[in-house]
C-alpha positions as CSV (number, residue, x, y, z in Angstrom):
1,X,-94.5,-24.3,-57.0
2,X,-95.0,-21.6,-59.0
3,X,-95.0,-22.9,-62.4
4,X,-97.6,-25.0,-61.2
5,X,-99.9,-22.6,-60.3
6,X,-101.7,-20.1,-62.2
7,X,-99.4,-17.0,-63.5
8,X,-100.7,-13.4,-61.9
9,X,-102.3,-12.6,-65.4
10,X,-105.8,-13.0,-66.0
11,X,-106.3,-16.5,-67.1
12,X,-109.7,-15.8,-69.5
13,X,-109.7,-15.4,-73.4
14,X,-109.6,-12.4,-75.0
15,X,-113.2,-12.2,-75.9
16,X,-113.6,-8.4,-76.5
17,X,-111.4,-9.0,-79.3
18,X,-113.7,-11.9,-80.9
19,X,-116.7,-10.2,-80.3
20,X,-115.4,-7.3,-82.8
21,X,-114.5,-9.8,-85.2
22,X,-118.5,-11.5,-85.2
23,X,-119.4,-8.1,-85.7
24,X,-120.6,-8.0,-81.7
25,X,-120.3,-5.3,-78.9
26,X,-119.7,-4.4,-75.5
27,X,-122.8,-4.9,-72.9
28,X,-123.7,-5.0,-69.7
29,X,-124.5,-7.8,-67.6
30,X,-127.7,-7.9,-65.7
31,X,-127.7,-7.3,-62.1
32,X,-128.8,-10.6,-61.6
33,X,-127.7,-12.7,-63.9
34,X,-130.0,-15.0,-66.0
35,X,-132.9,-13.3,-64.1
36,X,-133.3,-11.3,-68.1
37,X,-131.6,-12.0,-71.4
38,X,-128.9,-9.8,-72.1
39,X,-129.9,-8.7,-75.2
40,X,-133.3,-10.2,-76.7
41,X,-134.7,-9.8,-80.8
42,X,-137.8,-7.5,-80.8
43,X,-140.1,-10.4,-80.7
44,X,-138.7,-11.9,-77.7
45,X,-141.1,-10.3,-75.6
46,X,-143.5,-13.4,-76.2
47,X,-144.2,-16.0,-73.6
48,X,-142.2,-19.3,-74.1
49,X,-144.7,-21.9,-75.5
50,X,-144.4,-25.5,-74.7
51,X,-144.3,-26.3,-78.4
52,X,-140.7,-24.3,-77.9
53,X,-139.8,-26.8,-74.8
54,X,-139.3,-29.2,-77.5
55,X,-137.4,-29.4,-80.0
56,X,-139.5,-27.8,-83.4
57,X,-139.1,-29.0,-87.3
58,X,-136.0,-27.3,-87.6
59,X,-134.4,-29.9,-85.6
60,X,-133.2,-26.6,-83.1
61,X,-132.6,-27.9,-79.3
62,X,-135.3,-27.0,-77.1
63,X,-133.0,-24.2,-75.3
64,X,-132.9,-22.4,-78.5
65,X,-135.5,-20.0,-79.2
66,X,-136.2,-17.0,-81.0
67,X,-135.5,-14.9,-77.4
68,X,-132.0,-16.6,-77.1
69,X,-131.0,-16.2,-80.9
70,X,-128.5,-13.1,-81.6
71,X,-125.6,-12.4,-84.1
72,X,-123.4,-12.3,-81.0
73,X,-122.2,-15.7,-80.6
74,X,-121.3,-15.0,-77.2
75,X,-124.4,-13.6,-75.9
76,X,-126.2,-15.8,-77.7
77,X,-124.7,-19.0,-75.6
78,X,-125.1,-17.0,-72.8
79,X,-128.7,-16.7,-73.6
80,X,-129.0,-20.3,-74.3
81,X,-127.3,-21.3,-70.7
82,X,-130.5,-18.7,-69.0
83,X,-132.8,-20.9,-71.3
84,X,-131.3,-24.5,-70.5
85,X,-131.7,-23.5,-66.7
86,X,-135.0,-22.5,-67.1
87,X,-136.4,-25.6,-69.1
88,X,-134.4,-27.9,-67.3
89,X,-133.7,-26.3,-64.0
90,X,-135.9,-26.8,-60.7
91,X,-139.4,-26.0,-60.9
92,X,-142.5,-25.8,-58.6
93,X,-144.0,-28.8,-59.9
94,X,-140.6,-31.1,-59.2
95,X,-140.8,-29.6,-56.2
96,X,-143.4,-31.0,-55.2
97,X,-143.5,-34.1,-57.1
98,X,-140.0,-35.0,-55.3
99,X,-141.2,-34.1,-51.7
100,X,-144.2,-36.3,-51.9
101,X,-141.4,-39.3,-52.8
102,X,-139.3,-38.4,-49.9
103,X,-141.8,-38.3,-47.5
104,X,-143.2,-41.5,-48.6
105,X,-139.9,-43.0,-48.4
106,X,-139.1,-41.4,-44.7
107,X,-142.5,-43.3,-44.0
108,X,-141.5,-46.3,-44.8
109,X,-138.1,-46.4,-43.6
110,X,-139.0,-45.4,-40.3
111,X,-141.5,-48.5,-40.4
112,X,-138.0,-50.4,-40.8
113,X,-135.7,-48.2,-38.4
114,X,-138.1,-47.6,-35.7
115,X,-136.9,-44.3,-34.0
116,X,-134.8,-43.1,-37.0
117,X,-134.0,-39.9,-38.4
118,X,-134.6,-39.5,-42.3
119,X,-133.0,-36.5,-44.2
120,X,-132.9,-35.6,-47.1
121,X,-129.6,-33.9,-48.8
122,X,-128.1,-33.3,-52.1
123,X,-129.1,-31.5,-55.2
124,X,-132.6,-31.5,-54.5
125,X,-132.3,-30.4,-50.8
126,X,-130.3,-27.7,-52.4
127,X,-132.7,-27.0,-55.6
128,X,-129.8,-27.6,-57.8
129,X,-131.2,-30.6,-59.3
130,X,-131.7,-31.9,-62.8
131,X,-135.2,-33.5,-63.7
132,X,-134.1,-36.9,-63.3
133,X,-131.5,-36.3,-61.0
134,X,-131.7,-38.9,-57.8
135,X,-132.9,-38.1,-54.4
136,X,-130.2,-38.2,-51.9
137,X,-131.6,-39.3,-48.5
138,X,-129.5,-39.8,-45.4
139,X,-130.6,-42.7,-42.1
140,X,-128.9,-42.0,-38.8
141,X,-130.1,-44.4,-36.4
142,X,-131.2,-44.3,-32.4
143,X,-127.9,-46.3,-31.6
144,X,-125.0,-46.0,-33.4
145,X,-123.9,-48.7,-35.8
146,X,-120.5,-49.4,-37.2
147,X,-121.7,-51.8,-39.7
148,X,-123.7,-49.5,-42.5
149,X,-123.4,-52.4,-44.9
150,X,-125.3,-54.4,-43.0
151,X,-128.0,-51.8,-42.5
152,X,-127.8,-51.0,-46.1
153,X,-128.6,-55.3,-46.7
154,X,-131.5,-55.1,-44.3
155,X,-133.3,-52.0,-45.5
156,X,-132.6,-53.4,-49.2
157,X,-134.5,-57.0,-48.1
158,X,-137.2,-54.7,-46.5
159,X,-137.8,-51.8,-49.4
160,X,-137.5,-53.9,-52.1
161,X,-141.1,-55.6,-51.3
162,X,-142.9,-52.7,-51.5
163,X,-145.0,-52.2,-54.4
164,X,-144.2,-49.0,-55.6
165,X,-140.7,-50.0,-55.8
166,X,-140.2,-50.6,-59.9
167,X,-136.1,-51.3,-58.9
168,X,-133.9,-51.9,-55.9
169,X,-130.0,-52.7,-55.5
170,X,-127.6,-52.7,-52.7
171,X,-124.5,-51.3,-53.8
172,X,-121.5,-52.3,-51.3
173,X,-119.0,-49.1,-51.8
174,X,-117.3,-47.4,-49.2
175,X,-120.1,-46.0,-48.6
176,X,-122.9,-48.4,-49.1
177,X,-126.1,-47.1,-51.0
178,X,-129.6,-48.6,-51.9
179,X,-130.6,-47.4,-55.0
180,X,-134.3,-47.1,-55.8
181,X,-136.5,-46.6,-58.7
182,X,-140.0,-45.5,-57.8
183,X,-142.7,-46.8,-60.1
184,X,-144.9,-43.6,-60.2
185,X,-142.8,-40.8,-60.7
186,X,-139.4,-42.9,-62.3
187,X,-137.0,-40.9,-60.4
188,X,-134.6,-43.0,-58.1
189,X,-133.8,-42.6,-54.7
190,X,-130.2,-43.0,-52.9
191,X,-130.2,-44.2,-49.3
192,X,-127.3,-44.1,-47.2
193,X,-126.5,-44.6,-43.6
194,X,-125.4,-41.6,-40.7
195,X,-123.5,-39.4,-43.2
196,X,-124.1,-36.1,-41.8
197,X,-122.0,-34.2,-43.6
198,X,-124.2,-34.3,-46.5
199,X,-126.9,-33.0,-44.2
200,X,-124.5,-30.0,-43.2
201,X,-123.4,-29.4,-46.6
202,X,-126.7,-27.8,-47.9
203,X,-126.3,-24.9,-46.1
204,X,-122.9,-24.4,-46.9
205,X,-123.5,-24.5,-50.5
206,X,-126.7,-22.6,-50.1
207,X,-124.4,-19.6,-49.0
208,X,-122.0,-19.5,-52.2
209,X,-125.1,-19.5,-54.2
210,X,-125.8,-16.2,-52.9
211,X,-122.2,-15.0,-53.1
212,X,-121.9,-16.3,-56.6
213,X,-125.2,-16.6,-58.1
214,X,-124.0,-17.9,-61.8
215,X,-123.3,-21.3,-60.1
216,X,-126.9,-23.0,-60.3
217,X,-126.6,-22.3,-64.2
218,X,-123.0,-23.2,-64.4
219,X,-123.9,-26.4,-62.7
220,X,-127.0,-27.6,-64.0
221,X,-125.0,-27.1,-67.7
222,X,-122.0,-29.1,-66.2
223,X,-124.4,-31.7,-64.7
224,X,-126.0,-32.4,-67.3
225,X,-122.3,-32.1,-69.6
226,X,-121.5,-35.7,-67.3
227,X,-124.7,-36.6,-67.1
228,X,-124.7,-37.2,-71.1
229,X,-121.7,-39.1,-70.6
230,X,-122.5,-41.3,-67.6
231,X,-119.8,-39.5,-65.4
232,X,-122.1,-38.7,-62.7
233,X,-122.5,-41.7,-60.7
234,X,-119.8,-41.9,-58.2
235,X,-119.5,-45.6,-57.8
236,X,-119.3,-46.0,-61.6
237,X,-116.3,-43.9,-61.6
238,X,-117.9,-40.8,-62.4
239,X,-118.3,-37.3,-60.3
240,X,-120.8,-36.0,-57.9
241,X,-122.8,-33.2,-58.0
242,X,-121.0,-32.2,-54.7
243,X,-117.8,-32.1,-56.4
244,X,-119.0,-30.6,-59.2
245,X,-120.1,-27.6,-56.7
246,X,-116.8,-27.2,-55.2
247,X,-115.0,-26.9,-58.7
248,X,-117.2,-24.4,-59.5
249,X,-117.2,-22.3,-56.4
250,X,-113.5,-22.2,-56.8
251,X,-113.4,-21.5,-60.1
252,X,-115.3,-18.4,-59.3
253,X,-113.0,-17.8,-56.3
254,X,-110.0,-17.9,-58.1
255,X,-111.5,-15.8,-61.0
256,X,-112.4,-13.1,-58.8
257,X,-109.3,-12.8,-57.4
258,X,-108.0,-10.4,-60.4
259,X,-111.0,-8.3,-60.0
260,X,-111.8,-8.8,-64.1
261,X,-114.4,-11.4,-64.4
262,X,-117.8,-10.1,-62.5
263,X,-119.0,-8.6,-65.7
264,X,-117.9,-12.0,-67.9
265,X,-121.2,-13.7,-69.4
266,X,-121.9,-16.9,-68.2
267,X,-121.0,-17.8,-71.9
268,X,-117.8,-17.0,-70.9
269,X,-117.5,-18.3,-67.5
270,X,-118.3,-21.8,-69.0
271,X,-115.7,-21.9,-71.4
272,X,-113.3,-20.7,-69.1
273,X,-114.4,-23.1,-66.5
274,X,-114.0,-26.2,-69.0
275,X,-110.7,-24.6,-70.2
276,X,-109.0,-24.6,-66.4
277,X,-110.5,-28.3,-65.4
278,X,-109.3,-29.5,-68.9
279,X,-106.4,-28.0,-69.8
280,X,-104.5,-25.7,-67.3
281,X,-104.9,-27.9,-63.9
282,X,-102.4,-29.7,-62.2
283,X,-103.6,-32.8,-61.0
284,X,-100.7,-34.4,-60.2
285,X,-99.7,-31.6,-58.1
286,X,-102.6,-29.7,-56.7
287,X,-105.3,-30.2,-54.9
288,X,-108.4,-27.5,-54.0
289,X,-109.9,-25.6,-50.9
290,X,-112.3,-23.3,-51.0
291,X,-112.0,-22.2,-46.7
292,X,-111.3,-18.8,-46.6
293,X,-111.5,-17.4,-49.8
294,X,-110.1,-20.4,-51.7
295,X,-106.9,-21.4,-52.7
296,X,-104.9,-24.8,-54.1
297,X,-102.1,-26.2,-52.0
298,X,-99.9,-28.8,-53.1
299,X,-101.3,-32.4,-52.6
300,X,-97.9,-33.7,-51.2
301,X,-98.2,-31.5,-48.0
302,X,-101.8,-32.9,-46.7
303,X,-100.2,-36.7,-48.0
304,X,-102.6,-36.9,-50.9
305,X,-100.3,-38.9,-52.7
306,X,-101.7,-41.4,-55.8
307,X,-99.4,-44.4,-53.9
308,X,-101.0,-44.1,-50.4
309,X,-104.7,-43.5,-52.0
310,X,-104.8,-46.2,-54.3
311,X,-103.4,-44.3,-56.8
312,X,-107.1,-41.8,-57.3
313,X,-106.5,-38.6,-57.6
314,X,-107.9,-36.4,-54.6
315,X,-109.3,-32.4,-55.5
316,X,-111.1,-31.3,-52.2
C-alpha cells in the first residue's frame, strides 16, 4: 500500500533551484492570488486593450502581454495563467448573455413539462465556465418517472421545433441528454432528467473555491487543456468539468498536507498538477475522496474493480 501511495517527501520540483539558474528570485505571492501580477515590467501599469485580446503581428497568444512578460520563466507562466483567466474566464457580459438562454429554455420546457422544476447546474451555475462551455440544466418532474429516456425522446420531438433551436440530438447514455445549439448566442445547452446531485454540487464546490482559491484558474487552464483535445465531453469518452474539479481540489488537499506549497505560483501548481495525474498516479490501484480533508483509498476495498465496472477506471 505504501509504495503506491505518495512517499512523506514533498512531491513538487525543486523550483528555487531553477529559478537561480534563469537568473530569477525569491517572491512573494499575493494574498489573493491572480487578483495582481506578481511581478509586472514598468509599463504594465496600462489598461489591457482589446487589440491585446487577440493575438498581435508577432503571432504572441492573446494571454501574452507586455504585463505578463518577465525574465522569470516561472512567474512569467504564472502571469500568463492570471491573464488566460481573465480573457477567457467568466465575465459580466456571459453572465448575462447565458441567463437570458436559460431562462428562455426553463420557459419553454415548462410549456412541455407542465408543473416542472428547471435548474440550472454545472460550470456556469458555478462561474467556472469557459466561453463556449455548455449550459447544464437539470428537469425534475411533478411525478416521478423511471423512464428519463423516454422523457429525454419527448422533450427532444418537442424542442427541436422551436425556431431558435440551430441543433438538437437525443443522446441515449446512462444518463440520457438533449444537446442543444441555440441559434442566437451558439452556445449549447445540456438537458437532463431529476439529477439532483448536480444541483447540490454547486454549493459544495462553491465552498473549496474559497478554501482554495487558485482552483477557478487551475481549472479554466485544465478545461480548456481537454477542451483543445476533445476530452471534455463525457459520452465521447472524455472528462467532465466536475471531475476535473474534484482532481483539483485534491490535488490541493494533498499538497497542503506538507505545509510547503501555499506560497507555490500557480505556475507551479500547474505543472505539479499535470505531473501527479500523468505520471505519479496509481490508477490501477487508487481511487480519490476529498470528505474530510481528502485522502485516496485503495479501489479494491469500495469494489471498484475494472472486471465488475466494465473494465473503466473509477477516481471519485
Amino acid at each position: 500500500m505504501e509504495e503506491t501511495l505518495f512517499s512523506k517527501e514533498p512531491y513538487v520540483f525543486q523550483w528555487e533551484e531553477d529559478r537561480k539558474e534563469f537568473g530569477g528570485e525569491t517572491i512573494d505571492i499575493p494574498e489573493e492570488i491572480g487578483k495582481m501580477y506578481v511581478k509586472e515590467r514598468k509599463d504594465s501599469s496600462m489598461d489591457v486593450s482589446e487589440e491585446e485580446k487577440s493575438a498581435d503581428d508577432t503571432g504572441l497568444p492573446p494571454w501574452m502581454t507586455p504585463r505578463t512578460q518577465v525574465d522569470d520563466p516561472w512567474v512569467q507562466l504564472h502571469n500568463e495563467i492570471v491573464e488566460f483567466y481573465r480573457i477567457y474566464g467568466p465575465s459580466k457580459e456571459q453572465n448575462s448573455i447565458r441567463k437570458e438562454l436559460f431562462i428562455k429554455i426553463k420557459k419553454t420546457i415548462k410549456s412541455f413539462f407542465p408543473g416542472c422544476i428547471v435548474k440550472m447546474f454545472g460550470s456556469t451555475a458555478a462561474m467556472l465556465y469557459l466561453p463556449k462551455s455548455d449550459i447544464d440544466v437539470v428537469v425534475f418532474l411533478p411525478k416521478k418517472s423511471t423512464n428519463d429516456f423516454s422523457n429525454a425522446k419527448k422533450l427532444y420531438k418537442s424542442i427541436n421545433k422551436m425556431p431558435w433551436v440551430k441543433s438538437c440530438e437525443c443522446i441515449g447514455a446512462k444518463v440520457p441528454i438533449v444537446k442543444l445549439e441555440d441559434s442566437v448566442t451558439g452556445l449549447c445547452v445540456d438537458v437532463s432528467f431529476s439529477r439532483a446531485n448536480g444541483v447540490s454540487a454547486i454549493s459544495f464546490i462553491k465552498k473549496y473555491l474559497i478554501l482554495y482559491p487558485e482552483i477557478k484558474y487551475m481549472l479554466i487552464i485544465v478545461k480548456a487543456f481537454l477542451k483543445g483535445r476533445d476530452l471534455n465531453e463525457t459520452f465521447h469518452g472524455g472528462m467532465s468539468s466536475f471531475v476535473c474539479t474534484l482532481l483539483i481540489i485534491s490535488y490541493f488537499q494533498e499538497s497542503r498536507k506538507d505545509g510547503q506549497s501555499e506560497d507555490l505560483l500557480l505556475s507551479e501548481h500547474l505543472l505539479n498538477f499535470f505531473y501527479l495525474y500523468g505520471v505519479r498516479f496509481n490508477y490501477n490501484e487508487l481511487g480519490i475522496s476529498i470528505r474530510n480533508g481528502g485522502t485516496y483509498f485503495l479501489r479494491e476495498e469500495r469494489g471498484w474493480l475494472a472486471q465488475n465496472r466494465n473494465k473503466s477506471v473509477t477516481l471519485c
